[in-house]
N, C-alpha and C positions, 0 to 999 in steps of 0.2 A: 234821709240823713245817713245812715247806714251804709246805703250805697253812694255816697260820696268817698265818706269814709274811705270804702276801697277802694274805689277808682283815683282817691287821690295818693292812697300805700302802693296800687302797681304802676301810677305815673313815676311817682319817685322810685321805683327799684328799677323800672322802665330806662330813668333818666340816671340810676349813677352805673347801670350794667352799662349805657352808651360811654358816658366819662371814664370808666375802667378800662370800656372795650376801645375808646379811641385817644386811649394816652394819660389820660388827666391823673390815676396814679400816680404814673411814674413822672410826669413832669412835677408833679408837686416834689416826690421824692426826689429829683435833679434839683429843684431848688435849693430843699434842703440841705443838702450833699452841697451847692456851692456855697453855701451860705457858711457850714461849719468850716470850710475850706478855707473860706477868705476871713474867717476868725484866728483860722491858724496861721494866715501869713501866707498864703498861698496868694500869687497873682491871680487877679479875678477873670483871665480869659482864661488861664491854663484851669482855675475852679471850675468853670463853667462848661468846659469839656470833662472833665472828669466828674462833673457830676451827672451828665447824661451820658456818661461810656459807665460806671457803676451802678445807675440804677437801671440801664436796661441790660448787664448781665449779674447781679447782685440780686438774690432776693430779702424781704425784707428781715427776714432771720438772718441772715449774712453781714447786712449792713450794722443790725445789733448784735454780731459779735467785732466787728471794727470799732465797735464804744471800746474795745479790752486796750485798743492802742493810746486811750486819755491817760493820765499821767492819772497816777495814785497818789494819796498822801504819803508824801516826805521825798516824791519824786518831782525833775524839773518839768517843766510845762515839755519840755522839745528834750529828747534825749541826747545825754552829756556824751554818752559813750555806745562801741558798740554791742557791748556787752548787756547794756541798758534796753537799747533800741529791738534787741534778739529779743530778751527776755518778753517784752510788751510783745513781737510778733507770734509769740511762743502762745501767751494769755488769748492769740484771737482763737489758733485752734482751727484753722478753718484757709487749707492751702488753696482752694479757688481764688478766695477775696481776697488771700496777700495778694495772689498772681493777679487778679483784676487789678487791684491797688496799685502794684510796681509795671504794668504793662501800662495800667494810663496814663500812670505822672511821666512817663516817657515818651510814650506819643504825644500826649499834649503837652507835651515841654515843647518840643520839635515844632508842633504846629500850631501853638499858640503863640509860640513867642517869636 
């Protein structure tokens, strides 16, 4: 019994180092990423490239400090102004992930749309 037991804890460590080592993180985390995208209004091809151009150079601490660009209480869902829009890029703290963020909604504007 025992040795089951193990043999069944190093199949599965076995089988999610394969899923990690051949994508399956990060495509979950691209889903993700198009999913909140096309909640915000974003067209679903242009989401759908930015959300596998962020997660494969984004790490997942990266990605959670782009939650700082969600609107706050007593702010609009989409910022009104630019002063507004600063201030939330200002909350992320973290000048790679603006620059992934504004490098891909740029390519993939161009080449999804």
């Amino acid at each position: 019994m025992r040795k089951t037991v193990i043999a069944i804890a190093v199949l599965a460590l076995v089988g999610l180092g394969l899923w990690g080592w051949f994508g399956g993180v990060e495509r979950v985390t691209a889903g993700r990423i198009e999913a909140v995208l096309v909640d915000k209004g974003i067209p679903q091809p242009v989401a759908a490239c930015m959300g596998g151009r962020m997660a494969e150079r984004l790490s997942l601490m990266q990605l959670r400090k782009l939650e700082n660009l969600q609107a706050r209480e007593g702010e609009s869902e989409v910022p009104l102004t630019m002063a507004e829009f600063l201030e939330r890029l200002r909350r992320v703290d973290d000048r790679e992930a603006i620059e992934v963020v504004g490098t891909s909604a740029a390519i993939c504007s161009f080449t999804a749309g």
